[in-house]
C-alpha positions as CSV (number, residue, x, y, z in Angstrom):
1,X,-80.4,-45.7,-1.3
2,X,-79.2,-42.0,-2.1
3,X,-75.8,-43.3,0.0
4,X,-75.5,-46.5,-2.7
5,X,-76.0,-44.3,-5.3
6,X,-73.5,-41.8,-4.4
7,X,-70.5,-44.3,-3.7
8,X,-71.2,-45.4,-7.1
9,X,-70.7,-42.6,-8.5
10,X,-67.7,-42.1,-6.8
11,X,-66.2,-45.2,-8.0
12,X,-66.9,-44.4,-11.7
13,X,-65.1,-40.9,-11.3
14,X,-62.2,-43.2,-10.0
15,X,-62.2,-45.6,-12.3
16,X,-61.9,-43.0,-14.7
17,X,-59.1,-40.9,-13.3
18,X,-57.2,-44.1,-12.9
19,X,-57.8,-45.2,-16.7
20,X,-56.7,-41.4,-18.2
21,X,-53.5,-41.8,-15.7
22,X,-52.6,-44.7,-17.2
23,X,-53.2,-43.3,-20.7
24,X,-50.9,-40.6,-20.3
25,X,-48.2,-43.0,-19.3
26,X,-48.1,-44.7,-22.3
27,X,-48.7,-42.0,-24.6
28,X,-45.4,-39.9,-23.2
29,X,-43.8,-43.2,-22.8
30,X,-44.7,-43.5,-26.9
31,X,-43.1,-40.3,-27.6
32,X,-39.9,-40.5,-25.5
33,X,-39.5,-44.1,-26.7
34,X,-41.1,-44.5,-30.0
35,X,-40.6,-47.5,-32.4
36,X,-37.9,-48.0,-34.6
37,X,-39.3,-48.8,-37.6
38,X,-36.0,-50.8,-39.9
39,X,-35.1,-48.2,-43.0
40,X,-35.7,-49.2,-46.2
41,X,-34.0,-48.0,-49.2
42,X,-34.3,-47.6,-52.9
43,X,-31.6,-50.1,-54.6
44,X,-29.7,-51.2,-57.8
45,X,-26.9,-53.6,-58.2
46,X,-23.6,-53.0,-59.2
47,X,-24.0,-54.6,-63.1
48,X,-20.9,-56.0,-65.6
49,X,-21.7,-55.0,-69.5
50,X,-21.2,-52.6,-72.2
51,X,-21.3,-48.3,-71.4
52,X,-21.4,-45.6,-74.3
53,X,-20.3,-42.3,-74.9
54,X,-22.4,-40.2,-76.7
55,X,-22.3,-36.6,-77.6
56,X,-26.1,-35.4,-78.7
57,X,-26.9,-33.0,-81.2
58,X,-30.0,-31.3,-83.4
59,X,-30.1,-30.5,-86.9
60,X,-31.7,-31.2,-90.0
61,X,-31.6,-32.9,-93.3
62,X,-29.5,-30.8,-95.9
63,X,-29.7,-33.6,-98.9
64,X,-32.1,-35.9,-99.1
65,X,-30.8,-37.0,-102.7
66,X,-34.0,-35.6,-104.4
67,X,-33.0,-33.9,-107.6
68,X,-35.6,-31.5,-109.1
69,X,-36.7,-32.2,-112.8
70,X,-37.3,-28.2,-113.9
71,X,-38.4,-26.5,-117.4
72,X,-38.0,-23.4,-118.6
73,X,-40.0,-23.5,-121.6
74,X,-43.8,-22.5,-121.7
75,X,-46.7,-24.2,-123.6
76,X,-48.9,-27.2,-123.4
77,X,-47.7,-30.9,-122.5
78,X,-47.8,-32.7,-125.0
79,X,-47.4,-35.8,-124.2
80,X,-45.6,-37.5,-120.5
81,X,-43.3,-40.6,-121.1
82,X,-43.2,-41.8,-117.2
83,X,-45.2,-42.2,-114.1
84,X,-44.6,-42.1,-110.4
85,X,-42.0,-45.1,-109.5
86,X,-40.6,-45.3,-112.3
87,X,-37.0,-45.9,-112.8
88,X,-34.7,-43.5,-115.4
89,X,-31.7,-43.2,-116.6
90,X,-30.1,-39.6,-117.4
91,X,-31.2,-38.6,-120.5
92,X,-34.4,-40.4,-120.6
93,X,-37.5,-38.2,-121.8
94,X,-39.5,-37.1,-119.1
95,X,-42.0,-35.8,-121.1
96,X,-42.8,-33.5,-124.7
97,X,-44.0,-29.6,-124.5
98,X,-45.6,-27.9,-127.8
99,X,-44.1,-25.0,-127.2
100,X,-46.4,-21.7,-127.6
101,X,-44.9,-17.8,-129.0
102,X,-42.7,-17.6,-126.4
103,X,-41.6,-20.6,-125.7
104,X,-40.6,-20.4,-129.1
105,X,-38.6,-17.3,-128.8
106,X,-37.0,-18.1,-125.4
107,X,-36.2,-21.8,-127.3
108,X,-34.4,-19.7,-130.8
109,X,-32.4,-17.5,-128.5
110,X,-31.2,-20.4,-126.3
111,X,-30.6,-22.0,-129.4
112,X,-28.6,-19.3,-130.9
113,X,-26.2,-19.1,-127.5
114,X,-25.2,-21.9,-128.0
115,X,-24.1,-22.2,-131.2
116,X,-22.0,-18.6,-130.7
117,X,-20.4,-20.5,-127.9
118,X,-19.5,-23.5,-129.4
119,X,-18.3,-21.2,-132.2
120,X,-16.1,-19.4,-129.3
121,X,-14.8,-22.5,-128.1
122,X,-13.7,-24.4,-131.8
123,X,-12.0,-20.7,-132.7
124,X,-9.9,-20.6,-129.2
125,X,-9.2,-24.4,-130.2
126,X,-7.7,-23.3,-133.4
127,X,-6.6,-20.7,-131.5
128,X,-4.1,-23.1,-129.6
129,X,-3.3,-25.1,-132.5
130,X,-1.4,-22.0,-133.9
131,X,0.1,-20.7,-130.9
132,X,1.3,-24.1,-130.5
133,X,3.3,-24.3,-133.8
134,X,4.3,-21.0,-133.4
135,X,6.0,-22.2,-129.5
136,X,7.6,-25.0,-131.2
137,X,9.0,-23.2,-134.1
138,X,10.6,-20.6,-131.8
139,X,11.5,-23.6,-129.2
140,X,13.6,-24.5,-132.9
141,X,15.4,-21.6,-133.8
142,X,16.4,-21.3,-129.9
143,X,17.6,-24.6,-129.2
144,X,19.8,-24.8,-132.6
145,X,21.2,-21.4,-131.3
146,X,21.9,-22.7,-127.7
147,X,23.4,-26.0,-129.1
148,X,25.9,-24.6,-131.4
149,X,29.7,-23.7,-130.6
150,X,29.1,-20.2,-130.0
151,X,26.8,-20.8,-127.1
152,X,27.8,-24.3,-126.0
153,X,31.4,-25.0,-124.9
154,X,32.9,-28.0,-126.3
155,X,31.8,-29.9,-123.1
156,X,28.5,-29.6,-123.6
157,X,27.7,-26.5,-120.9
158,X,26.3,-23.3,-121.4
159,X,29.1,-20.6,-122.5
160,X,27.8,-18.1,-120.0
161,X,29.9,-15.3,-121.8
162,X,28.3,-15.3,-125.4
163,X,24.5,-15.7,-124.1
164,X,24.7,-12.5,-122.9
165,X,24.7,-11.5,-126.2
166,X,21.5,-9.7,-128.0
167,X,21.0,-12.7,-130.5
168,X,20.7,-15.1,-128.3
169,X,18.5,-13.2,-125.6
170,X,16.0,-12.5,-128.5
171,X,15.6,-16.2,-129.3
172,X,15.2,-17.3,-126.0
173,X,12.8,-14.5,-125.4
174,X,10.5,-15.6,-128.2
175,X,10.7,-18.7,-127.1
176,X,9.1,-18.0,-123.7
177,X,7.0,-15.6,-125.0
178,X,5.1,-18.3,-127.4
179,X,5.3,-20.7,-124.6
180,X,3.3,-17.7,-122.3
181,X,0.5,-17.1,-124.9
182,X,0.2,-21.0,-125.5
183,X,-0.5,-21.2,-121.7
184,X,-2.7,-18.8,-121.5
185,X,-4.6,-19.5,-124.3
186,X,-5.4,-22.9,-122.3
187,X,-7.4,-20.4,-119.8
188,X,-9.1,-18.9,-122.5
189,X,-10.3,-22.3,-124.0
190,X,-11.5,-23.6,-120.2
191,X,-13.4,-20.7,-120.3
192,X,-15.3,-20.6,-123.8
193,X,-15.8,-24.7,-122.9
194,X,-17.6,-23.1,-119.4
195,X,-19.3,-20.8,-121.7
196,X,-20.6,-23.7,-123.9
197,X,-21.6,-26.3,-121.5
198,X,-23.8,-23.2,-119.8
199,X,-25.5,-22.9,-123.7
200,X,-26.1,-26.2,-123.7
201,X,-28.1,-26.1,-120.4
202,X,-29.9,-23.0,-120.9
203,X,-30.7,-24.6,-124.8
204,X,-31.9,-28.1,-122.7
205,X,-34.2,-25.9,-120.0
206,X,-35.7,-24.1,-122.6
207,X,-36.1,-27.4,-124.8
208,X,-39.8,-28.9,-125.6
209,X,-38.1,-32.4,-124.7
210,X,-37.8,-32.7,-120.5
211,X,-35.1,-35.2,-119.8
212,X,-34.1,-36.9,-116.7
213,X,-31.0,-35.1,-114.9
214,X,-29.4,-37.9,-113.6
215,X,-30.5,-41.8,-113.1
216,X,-32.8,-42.7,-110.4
217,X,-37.0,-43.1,-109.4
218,X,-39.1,-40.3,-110.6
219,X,-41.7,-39.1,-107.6
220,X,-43.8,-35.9,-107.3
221,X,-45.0,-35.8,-111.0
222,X,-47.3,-33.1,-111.2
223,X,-47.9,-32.6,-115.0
224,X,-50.5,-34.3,-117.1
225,X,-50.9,-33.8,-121.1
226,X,-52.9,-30.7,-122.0
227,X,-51.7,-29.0,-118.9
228,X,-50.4,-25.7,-119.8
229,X,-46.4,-25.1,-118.3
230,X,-45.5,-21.3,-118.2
231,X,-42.9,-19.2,-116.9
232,X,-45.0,-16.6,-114.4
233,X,-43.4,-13.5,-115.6
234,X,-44.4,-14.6,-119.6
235,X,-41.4,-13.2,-120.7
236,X,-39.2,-14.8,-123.2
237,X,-36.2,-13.3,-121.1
238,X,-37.3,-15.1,-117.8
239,X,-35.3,-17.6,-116.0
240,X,-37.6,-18.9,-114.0
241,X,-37.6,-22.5,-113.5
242,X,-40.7,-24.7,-113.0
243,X,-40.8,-28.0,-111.3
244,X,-42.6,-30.7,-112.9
245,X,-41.3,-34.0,-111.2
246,X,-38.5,-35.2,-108.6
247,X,-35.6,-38.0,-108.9
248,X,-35.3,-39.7,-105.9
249,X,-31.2,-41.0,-106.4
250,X,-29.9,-44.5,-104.3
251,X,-27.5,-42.0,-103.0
252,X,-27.8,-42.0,-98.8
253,X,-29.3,-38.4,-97.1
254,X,-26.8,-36.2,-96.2
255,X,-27.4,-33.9,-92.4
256,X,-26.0,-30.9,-90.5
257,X,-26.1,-30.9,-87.1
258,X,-25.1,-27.9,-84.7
259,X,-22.4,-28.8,-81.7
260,X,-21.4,-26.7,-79.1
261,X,-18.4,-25.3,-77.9
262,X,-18.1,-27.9,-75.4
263,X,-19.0,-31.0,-77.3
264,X,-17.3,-29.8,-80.4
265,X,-13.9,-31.0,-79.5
266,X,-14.6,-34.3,-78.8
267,X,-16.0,-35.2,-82.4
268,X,-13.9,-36.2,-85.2
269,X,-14.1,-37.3,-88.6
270,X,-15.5,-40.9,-89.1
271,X,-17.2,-41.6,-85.6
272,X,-20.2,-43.7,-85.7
273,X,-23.6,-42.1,-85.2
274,X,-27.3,-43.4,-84.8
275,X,-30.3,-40.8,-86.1
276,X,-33.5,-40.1,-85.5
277,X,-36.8,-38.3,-86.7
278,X,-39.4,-36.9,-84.6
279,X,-41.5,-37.9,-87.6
280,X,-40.3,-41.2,-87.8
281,X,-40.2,-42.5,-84.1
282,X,-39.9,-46.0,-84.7
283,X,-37.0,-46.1,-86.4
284,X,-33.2,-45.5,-86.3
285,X,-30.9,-45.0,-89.0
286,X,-26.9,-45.2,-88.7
287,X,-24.7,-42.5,-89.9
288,X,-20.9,-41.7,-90.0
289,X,-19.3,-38.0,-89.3
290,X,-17.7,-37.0,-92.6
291,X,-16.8,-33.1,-91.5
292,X,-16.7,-30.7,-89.1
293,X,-16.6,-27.2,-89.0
294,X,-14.3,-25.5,-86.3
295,X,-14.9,-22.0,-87.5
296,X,-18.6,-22.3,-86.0
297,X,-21.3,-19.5,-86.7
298,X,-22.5,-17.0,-84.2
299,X,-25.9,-16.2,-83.6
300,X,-27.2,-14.3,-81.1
301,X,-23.7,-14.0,-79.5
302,X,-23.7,-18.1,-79.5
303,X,-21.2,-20.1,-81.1
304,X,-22.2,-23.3,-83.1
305,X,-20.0,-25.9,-85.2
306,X,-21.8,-27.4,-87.9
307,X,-21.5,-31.1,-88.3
308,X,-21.6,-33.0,-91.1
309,X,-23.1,-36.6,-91.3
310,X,-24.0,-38.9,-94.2
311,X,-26.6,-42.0,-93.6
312,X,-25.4,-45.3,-94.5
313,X,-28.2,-46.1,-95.8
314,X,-31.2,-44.2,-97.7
315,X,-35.0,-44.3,-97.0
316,X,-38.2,-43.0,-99.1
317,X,-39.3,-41.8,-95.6
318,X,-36.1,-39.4,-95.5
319,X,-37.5,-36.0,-96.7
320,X,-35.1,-32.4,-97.5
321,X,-35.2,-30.4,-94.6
322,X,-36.4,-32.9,-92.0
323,X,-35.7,-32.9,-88.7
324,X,-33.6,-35.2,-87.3
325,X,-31.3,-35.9,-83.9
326,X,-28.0,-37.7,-84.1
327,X,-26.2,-39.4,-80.8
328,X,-22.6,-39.4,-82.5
329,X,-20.9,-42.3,-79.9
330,X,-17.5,-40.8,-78.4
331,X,-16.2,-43.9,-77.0
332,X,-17.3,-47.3,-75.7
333,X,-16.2,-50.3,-73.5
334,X,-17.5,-53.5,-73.0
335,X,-17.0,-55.7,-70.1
336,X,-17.0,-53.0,-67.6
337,X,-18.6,-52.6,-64.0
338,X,-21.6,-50.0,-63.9
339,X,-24.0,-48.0,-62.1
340,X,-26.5,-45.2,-62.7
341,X,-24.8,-42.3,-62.4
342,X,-27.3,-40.8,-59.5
343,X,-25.8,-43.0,-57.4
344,X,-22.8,-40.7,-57.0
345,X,-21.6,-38.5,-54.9
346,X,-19.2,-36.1,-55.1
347,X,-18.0,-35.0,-52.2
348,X,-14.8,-33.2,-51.3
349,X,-13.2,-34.2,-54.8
350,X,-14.0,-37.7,-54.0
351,X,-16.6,-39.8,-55.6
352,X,-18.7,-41.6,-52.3
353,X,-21.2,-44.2,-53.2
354,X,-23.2,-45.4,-50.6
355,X,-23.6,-49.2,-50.1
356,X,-25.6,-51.6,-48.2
357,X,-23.7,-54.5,-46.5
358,X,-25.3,-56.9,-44.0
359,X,-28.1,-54.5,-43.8
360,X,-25.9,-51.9,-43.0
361,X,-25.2,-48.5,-44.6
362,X,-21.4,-48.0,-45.5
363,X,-19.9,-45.2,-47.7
364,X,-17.3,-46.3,-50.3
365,X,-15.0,-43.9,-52.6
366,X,-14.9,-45.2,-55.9
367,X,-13.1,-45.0,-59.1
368,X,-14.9,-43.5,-62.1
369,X,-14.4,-43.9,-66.1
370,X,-16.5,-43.5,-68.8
371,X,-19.7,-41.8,-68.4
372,X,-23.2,-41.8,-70.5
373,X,-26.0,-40.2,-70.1
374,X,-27.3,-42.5,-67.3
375,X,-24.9,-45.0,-66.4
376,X,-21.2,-44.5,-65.2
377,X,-18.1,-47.0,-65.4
378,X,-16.4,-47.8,-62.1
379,X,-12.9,-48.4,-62.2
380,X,-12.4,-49.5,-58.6
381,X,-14.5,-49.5,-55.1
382,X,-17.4,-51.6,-56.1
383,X,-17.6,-55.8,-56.9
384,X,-20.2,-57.1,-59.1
385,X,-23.3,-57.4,-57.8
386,X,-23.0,-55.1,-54.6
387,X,-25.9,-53.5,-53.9
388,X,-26.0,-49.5,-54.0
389,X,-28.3,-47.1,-51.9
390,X,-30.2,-45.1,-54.5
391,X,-32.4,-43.4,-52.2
392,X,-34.7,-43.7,-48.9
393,X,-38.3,-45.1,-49.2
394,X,-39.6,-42.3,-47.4
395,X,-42.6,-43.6,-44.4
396,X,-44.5,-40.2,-44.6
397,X,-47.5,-42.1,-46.2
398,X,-47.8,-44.2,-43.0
399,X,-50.5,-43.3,-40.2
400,X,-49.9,-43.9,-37.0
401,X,-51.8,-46.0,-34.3
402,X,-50.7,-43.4,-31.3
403,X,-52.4,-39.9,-31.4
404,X,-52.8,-37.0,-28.6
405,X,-54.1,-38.2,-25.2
406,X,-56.4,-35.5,-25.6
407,X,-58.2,-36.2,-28.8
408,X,-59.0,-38.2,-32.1
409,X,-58.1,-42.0,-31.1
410,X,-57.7,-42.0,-27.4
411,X,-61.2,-40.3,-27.3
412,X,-63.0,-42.6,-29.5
413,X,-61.4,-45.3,-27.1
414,X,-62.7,-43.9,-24.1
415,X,-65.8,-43.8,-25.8
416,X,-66.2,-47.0,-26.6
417,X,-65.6,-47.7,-22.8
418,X,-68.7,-45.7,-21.9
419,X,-66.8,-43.3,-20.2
420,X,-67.0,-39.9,-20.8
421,X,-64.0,-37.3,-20.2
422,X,-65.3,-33.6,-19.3
């Protein structure tokens, strides 16, 4: 029996070796031959359509067309003719202020500017008349002098001899002389009208009537009757203006954008434009470039060009100072072949695109054009509807069937077996 037993055993321990042989085989036979698994790649397709060119820039809104309705007077409102919404025209009340002491004072002295300037400005009127009468009468004397024989030859030109003489150069010079004040006296009446028309606006700040500025919606009212308006110095010299609604003009917003050195040479006057707000993300408004500064500012030692662009259209949502992003478009073609631009490589001053043809990996030199941010025109190399090698699906993720003849898998198999390795 003990014999029986024994054999046995020694046919177990064989059957074993001869299993783990065997399993070693096929595991080095696994590593020095291993499966090829077929490569698989990420892909696009060469597409036919439309490609911009964009430069992108940040700035912010510089004119929103809001017009600030201000006072300088000081009192108690009186009464408000208008309410938020509604539409003005210039010179339409706004509202009444019963003006207190100084608001009184500020009011006289405004008052009394003006009529010393337009007194200034009618006596450098009648100022010109006489100068002017004075020009032609010496224009007179010196033209019948020119024109007679002693200083015109019988022909009709100048005798260059006589007009030498003292006579003559006295008329002519009084002539010129009375033309010289006339002319200046011009300046002199630009500047008392400047003079005036500043009167008039100090006399209409300082006014108990509030009119509108210019035509347009009034927003932001903030005054009420029996609110009291005062200048926060309380003195009747104070210039101080105080807000007390806004005109919102049908004008479109106006924005300056910054551009660098390197995209500032590629914008010009009059390109196309699309605009954005952070605040406003679901919409886009249209603009057009209407200047550009080529001096630039320096900050910080860097250089930026301002950029000018007005929106076509005007929105209530369009607030001064805002925020905004512009994409002023370059250049544009339609009908052109594209890809994404992380398809290329550049290689040796070549441009290589890798494709796949019957399964197989080829690399093409291509022909590029336009460029956007994403997308880039090819010129030549590449058909419509050829596919393009973006990338390799990396296998990493995959686990494997096969593991170390010593451990994990292989174990668990012999396991299962009922056979034990030691």
């Amino acid at each position: 029996m003990g014999i029986i037993v024994g054999k046995i055993l020694t046919n177990k321990k064989k059957v074993a070796l001869i299993v783990l042989l065997l399993f070693i085989t096929a595991a080095i036979g696994l590593k020095l031959f291993p499966r090829k698994s077929k490569a698989q790649y990420q892909t696009a397709s060469v597409e036919r359509g439309t490609i911009i060119e964009s430069v992108s820039l940040s700035g912010q809104i510089v004119s929103a067309n809001v017009i600030q309705i201000v006072t300088q007077a000081s009192g108690t409102v009186k009464q408000v003719f208008v309410k938020d919404g509604d539409y003005v025209n210039k010179g339409d009340k706004i509202l009444e202020i019963e003006l207190d002491q100084t608001g009184q004072q500020k009011n006289a002295q405004a008052w009394s500017s003006y009529l010393s300037a337009k007194n200034s400005f009618e006596s450098a009127q009648a100022t010109a008349f006489s100068l002017q009468s004075d020009m032609f009468n010496k224009w007179n004397i010196y033209y019948n002098l020119a024109t007679n024989s002693t200083y015109q030859n019988p022909d009709g030109s100048p005798n260059e001899t006589n007009r030498i003489l003292p006579q003559f150069l006295i008329a002519q010079n009084d002539w010129l002389a009375a033309e010289a004040k006339y002319k200046n006296q011009q300046s002199v009446i630009a500047q008392a009208q400047a003079a005036l028309n500043n009167a008039w606006l100090s006399y209409e700040l300082s006014s108990p009537i509030v009119t509108a500025p210019t035509a347009g919606i009034v927003t932001n009212l903030t005054v009420v009757p029996g609110m009291v308006v005062s200048n926060t110095s309380g003195s009747a010299e104070s210039n101080q203006n105080q807000r007390v609604a806004v005109i919102t003009s049908e004008a479109a917003p106006i924005a300056s954008f910054l551009a660098s050195e390197v995209d500032v040479g590629k914008i010009k006057i009059d390109q196309q434009a699309t605009i954005t707000f952070d605040s406003l993300p679901e919409k886009t408004f249209t603009g057009k470039v209407q200047a550009v500064d080529r001096l630039g500012v320096v900050n910080n030692g860097v250089t930026n060009y301002p950029v000018i662009i007005k929106l076509d259209i005007n929105s209530s949502d369009i607030l001064p100072n805002m925020a905004a992003n512009a994409n002023i478009i370059i250049n544009s073609k339609n009908n052109v072949l594209k890809i994404p631009s992380s398809a290329i490589q550049h290689v040796e001053n070549q441009d290589i695109v890798r494709v796949l043809k019957n399964g197989k990996e080829q690399e093409v030199v291509v022909e590029t054009g336009l460029a956007s941010d994403t997308e880039t025109e090819i010129v030549s190399g590449l058909s419509e509807g050829d596919t393009i090698i973006m990338g390799a699906i990396s296998n990493s993720n995959r686990t494997s069937t096969s593991e170390s003849p010593f451990g994990g898998r292989s174990n668990q198999i012999f396991m299962r077996s009922g056979i034990r390795l030691r």
